[in-house]
C-alpha positions as CSV (number, residue, x, y, z in Angstrom):
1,X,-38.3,-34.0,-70.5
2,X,-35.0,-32.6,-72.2
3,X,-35.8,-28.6,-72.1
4,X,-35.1,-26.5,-74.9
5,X,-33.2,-24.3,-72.3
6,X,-32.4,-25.0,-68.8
7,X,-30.5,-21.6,-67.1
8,X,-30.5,-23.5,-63.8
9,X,-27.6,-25.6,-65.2
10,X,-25.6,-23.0,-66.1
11,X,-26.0,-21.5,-63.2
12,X,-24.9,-24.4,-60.8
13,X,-21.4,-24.2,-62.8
14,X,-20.9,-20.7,-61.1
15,X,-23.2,-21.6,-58.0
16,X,-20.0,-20.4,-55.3
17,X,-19.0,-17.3,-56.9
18,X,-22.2,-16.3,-57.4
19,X,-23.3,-16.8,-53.4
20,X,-20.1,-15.3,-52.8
21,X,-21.0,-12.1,-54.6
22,X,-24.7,-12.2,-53.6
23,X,-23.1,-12.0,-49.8
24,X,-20.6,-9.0,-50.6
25,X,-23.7,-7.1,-51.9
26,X,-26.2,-7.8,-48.7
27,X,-23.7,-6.8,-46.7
28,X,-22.6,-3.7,-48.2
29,X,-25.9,-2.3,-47.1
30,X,-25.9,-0.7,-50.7
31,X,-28.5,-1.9,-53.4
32,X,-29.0,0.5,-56.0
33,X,-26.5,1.9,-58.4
34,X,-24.0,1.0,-56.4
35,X,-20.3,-0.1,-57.2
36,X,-21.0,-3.9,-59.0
37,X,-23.4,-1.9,-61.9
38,X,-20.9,0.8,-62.3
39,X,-18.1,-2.0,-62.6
40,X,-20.7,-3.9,-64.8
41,X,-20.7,-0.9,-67.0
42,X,-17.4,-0.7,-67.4
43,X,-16.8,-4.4,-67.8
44,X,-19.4,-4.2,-70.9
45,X,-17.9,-1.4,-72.3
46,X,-14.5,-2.9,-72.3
47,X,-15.9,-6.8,-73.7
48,X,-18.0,-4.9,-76.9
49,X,-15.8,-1.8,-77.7
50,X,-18.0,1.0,-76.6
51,X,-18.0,4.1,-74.9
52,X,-21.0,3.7,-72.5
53,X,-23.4,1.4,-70.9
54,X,-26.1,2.1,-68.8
55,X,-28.0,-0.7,-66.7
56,X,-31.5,-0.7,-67.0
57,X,-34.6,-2.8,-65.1
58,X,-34.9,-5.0,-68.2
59,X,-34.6,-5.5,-72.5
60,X,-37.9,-3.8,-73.1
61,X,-37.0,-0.9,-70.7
62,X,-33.9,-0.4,-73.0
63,X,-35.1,-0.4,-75.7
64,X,-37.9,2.3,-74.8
65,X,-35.4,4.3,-73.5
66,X,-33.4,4.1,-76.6
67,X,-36.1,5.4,-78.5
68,X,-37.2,8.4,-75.9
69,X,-33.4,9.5,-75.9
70,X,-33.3,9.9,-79.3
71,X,-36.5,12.3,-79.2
72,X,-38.6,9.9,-80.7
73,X,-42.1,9.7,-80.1
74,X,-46.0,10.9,-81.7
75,X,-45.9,11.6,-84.9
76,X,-42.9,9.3,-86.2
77,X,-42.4,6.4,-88.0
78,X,-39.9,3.5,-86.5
79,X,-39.2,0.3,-89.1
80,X,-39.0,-3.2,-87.6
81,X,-39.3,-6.5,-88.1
82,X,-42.4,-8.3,-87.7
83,X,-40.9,-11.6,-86.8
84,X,-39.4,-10.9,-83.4
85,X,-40.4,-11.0,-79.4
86,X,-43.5,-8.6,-78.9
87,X,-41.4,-6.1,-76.9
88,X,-39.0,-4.9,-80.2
89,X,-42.1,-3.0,-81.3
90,X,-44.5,-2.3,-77.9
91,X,-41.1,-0.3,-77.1
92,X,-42.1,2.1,-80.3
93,X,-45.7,2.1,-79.6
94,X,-44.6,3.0,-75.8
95,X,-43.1,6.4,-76.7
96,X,-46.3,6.8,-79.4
97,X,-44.1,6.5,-82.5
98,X,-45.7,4.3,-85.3
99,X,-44.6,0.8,-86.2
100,X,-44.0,0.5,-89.3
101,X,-43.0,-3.2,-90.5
102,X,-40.9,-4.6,-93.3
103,X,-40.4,-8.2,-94.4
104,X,-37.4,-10.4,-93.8
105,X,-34.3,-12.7,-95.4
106,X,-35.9,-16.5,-95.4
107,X,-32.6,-17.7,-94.6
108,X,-31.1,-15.7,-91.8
109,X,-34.6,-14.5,-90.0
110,X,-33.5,-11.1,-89.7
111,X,-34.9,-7.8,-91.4
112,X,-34.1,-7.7,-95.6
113,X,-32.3,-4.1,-96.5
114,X,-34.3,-3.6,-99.2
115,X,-37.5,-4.3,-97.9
116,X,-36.4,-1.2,-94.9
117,X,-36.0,1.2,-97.8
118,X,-38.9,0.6,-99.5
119,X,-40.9,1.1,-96.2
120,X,-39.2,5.0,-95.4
121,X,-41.3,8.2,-95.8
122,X,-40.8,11.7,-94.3
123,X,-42.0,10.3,-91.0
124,X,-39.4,7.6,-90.8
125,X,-36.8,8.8,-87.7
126,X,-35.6,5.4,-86.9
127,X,-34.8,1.8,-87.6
128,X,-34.9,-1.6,-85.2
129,X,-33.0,-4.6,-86.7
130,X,-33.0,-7.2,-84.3
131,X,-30.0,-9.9,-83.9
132,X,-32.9,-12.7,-83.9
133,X,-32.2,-16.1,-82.1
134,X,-28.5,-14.6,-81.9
135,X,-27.4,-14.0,-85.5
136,X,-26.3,-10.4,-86.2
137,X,-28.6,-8.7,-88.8
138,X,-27.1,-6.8,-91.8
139,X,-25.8,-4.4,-90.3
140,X,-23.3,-2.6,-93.0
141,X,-26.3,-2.5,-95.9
142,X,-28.8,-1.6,-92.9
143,X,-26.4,1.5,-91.5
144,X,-25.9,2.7,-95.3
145,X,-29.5,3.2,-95.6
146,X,-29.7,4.7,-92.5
147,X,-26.9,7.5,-93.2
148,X,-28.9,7.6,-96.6
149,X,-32.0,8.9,-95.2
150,X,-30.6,10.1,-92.2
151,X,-31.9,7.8,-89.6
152,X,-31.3,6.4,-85.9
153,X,-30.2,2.9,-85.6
154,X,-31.0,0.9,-82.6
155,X,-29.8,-2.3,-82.3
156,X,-31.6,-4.9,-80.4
157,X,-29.4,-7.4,-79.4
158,X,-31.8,-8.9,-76.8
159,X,-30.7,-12.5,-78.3
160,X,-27.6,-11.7,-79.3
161,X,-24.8,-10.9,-76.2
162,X,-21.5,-12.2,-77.9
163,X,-22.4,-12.5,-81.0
164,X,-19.7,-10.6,-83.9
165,X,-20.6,-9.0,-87.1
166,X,-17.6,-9.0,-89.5
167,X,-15.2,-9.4,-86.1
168,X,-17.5,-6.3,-84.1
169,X,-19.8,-7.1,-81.5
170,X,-23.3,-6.9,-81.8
171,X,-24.1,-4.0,-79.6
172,X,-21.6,-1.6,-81.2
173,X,-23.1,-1.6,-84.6
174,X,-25.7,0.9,-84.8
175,X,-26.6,4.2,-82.9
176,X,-27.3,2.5,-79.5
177,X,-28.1,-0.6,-78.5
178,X,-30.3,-3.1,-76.1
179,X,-30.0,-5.9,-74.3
180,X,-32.0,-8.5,-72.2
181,X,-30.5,-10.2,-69.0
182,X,-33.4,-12.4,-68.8
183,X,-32.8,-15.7,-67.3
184,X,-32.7,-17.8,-70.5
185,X,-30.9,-15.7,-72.8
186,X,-27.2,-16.2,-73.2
187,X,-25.5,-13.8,-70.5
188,X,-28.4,-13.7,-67.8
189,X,-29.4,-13.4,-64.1
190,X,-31.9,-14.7,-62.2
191,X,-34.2,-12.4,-62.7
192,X,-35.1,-9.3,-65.0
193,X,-32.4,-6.9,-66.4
194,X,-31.3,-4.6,-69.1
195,X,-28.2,-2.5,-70.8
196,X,-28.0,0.2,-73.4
197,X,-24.8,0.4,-75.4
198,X,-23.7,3.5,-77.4
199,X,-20.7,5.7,-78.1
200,X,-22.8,8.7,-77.8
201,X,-22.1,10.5,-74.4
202,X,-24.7,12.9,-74.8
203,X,-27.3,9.8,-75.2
204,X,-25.9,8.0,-72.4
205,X,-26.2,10.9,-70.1
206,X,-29.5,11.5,-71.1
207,X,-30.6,7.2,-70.1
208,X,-29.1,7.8,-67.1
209,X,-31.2,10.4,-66.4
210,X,-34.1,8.8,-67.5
211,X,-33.5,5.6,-65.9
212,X,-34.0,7.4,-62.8
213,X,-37.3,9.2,-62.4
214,X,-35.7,12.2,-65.0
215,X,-33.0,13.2,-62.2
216,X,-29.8,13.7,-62.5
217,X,-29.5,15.6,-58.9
218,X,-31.5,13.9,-56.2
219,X,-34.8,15.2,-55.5
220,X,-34.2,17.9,-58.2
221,X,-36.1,16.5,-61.7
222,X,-35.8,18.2,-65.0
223,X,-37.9,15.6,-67.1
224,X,-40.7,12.3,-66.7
225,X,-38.2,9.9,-66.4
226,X,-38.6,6.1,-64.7
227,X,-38.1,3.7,-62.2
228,X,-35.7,1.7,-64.1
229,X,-32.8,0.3,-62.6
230,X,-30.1,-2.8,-62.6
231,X,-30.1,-3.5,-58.9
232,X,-26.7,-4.2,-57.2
233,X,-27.8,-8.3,-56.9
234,X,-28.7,-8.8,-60.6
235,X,-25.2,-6.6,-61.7
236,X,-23.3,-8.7,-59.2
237,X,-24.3,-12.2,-60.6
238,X,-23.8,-10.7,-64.2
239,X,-20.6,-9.7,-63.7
240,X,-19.5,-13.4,-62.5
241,X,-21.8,-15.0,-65.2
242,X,-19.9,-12.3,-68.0
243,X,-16.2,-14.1,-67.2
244,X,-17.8,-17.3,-68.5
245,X,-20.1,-16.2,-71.4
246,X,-17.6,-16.6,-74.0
247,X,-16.9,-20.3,-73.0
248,X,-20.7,-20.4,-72.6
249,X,-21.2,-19.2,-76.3
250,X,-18.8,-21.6,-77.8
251,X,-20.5,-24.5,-76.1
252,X,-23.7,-23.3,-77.7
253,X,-22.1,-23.3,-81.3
254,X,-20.2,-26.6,-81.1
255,X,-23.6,-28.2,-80.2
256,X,-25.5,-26.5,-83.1
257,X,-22.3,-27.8,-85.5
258,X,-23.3,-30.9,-84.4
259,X,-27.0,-30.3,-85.3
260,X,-26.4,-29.0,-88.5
261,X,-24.1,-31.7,-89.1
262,X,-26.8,-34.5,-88.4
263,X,-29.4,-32.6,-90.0
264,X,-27.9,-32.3,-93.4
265,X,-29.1,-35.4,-95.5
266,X,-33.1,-35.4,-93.4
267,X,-35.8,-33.8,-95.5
268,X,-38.0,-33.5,-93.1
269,X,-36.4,-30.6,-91.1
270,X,-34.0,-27.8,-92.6
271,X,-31.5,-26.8,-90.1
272,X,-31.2,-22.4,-89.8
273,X,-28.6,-20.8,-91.8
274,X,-25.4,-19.3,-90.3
275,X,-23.7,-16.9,-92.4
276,X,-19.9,-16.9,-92.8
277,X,-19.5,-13.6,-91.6
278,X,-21.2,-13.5,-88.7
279,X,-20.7,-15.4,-84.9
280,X,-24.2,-16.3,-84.6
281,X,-24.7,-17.5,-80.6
282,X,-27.8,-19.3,-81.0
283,X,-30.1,-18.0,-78.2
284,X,-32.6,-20.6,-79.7
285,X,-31.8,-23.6,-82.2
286,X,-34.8,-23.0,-84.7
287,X,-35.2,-25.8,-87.6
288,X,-38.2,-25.4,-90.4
289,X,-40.4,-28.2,-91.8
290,X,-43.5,-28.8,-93.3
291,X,-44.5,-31.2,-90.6
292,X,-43.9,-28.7,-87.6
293,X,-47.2,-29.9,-85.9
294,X,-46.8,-34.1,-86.1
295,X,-43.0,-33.2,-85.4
296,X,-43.6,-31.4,-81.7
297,X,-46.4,-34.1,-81.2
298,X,-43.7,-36.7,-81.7
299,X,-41.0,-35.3,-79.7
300,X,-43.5,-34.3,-77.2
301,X,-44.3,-37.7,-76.5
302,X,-40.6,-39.2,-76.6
303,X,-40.2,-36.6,-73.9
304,X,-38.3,-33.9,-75.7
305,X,-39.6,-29.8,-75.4
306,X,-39.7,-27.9,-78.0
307,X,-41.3,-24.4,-78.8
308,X,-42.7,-22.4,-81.5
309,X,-41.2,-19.1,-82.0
310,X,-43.3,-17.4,-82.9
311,X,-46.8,-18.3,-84.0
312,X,-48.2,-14.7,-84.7
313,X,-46.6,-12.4,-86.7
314,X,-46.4,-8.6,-84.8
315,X,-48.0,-7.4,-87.8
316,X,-51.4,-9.5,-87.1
317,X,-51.3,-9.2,-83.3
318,X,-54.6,-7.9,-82.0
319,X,-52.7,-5.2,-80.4
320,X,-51.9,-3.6,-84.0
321,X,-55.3,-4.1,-85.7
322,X,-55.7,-0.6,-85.9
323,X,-52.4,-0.2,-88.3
324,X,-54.3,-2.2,-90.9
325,X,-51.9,-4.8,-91.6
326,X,-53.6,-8.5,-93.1
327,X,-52.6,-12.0,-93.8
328,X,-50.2,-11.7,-96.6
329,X,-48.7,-8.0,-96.2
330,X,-45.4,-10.1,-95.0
331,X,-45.2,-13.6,-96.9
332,X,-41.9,-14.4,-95.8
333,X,-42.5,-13.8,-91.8
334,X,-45.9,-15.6,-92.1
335,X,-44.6,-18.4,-93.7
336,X,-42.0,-18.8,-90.9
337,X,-44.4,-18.5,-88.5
338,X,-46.0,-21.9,-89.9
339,X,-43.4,-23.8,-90.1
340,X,-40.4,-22.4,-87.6
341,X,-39.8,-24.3,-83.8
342,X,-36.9,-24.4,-81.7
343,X,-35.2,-27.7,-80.6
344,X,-33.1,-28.1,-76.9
345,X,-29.9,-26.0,-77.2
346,X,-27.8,-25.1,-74.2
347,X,-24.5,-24.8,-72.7
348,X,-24.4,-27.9,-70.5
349,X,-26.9,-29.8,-72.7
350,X,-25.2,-33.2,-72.2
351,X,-24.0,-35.1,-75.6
352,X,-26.3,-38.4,-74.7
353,X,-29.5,-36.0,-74.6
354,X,-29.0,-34.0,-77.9
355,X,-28.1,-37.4,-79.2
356,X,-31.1,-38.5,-78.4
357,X,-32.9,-35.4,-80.3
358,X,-31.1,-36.3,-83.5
359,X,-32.0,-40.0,-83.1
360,X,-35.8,-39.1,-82.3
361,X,-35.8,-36.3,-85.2
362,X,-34.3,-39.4,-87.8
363,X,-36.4,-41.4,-86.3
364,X,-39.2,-39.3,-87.4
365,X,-38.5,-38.7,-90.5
366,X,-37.8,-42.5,-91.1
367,X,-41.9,-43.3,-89.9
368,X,-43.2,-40.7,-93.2
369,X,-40.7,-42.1,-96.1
């Protein structure tokens, strides 16, 4: 079976340094915010042009952290997107903000500006785009609305490490920003992990104290904080993993060139849209067709995975019933729901295998015409 993502490759490219490194911190005797996560930190700062970074257990972690920094919580209104990874909006619900949702661009997956604005009120305090499957979201219309109506901007960038906006980095757009280290996404561990990003030192101070049980002296507590940490193991094998993500990230695009090469003339299938001014990364290769279901039969049984991302809409997850959302509220996000799946994309995905996607995909359409 040819995966749609297989980290264990990647990670047998780097398989030395990262023993090496694994050693270094056993032996150190020193496992918790130790030397390789303030070096990590730093290294972060320095790759995306920003004044702080904070490691956190994990993507969701950040992002709830964002949101308690900021002061936001019951009685407030957060816009998202309903077409993303649960987590982009349990973070909101975590803190006992409202979700509130807004529909987004066909094209490009992410959140539409306009359809943001129409969805503020007085209770609106902040907004979530989300860099979805690694393309930056419209970040200059969405931060002019925000200064507009004076609101918080949180990226997250949980798909998205390395990918540029207009020649910035995804993670130095907004207010603050979050990001997943989770093994398949494009810089990762082997294991769970987080990062904010801001340029606010005031907000970064206060993660840090949050992150760590509301302490910023040891024993001595000034707030409820969490247990929420990037351990010493999971910042050393992200700091080896970040001096190859770049060559990592261009591998990624050169294949999905190739795809959308291949792709152009089928009906069947329409390959995603990458706009000109953005370095989209592609976390996940996602095609749309009509024939989504025979499609994943088809390659299922020529031995190919694929995977729908994502079948239920945030908006008509049991988990938000009580918001009063129904089938229609979002055309755009249902309808990509229907007909969106993901095809095998990765760094070391060898030429002969994705060759053998296009040729199964062709092969498919050729059995309907």
């Amino acid at each position: 079976m040819i995966p749609i993502s297989n980290p264990k490759s990647q990670f047998s490219t780097i398989n030395h340094d990262i023993l090496s490194e694994v050693q270094h911190v056993l032996s150190s005797g020193n496992y918790i915010l130790g030397s390789n996560l303030s070096s990590l930190e730093n290294e972060i700062c320095k790759k995306i042009e920003v004044e702080h970074c904070v490691g956190v257990a994990n993507g969701t972690d950040a992002l709830v952290l964002a949101l308690e920094a900021y002061g936001i919580g019951k009685g407030d209104e957060v816009i998202t997107t309903p077409f993303s990874f649960f987590a982009t909006a349990e973070a909101i619900s975590k803190v006992g903000a409202k979700v509130v949702f807004a529909d987004v661009n066909e094209k490009t997956f992410n959140l539409e500006a306009f359809n943001i604005e129409k969805s503020i009120t007085s209770l609106t305090k902040a907004i979530i785009p989300v860099h979805l499957f690694g393309q930056p979201a419209p970040m200059d219309e969405i931060n002019i609305i925000a200064k507009k109506y004076n609101l918080i901007v949180i990226e997250d960038a949980c798909q998205a490490f390395g990918a540029k906006y207009k020649g910035k980095s995804v993670g130095s757009l907004g207010d603050i920003a979050c990001f997943s280290f989770f093994p398949t996404k494009n810089l990762s561990t082997i294991g769970d992990g987080g990062m904010v990003t801001t340029s606010n030192e005031r907000i970064a101070d206060k993660i840090k104290k949050l992150r760590a049980h509301g302490s910023s002296k040891k024993y001595y507590h000034e707030e409820i904080g969490y247990n929420s940490r990037l351990d010493e193991v999971h910042a050393a094998i992200l700091r080896v993993c970040l001096r190859h993500i770049d060559e990592w990230n261009e591998r990624r695009i050169r294949l999905a060139k190739r795809y959308d090469s291949e792709f152009k003339n089928l009906k069947t299938i329409k390959a995603p849209t990458a706009l000109e001014e953005n370095k989209h990364v592609y976390h996940l290769y996602c095609v749309l067709s009509e024939f989504r279901s025979e499609i994943i039969e088809f390659l299922k049984q020529n031995n190919i995975q694929t995977g729908i991302y994502y079948p239920c809409c945030l908006h008509l997850q049991p988990a938000y019933k009580d918001l009063g959302y129904e089938i229609g509220d979002f055309p755009i996000a249902e309808s990509l729901s229907e007909r969106l799946f993901a095809i095998p994309l990765f760094p070391y995905l060898s030429i002969e295998d994705q060759e053998y996607v296009i040729s199964m995909l062709k092969k498919f359409e050729e059995r309907i015409q």
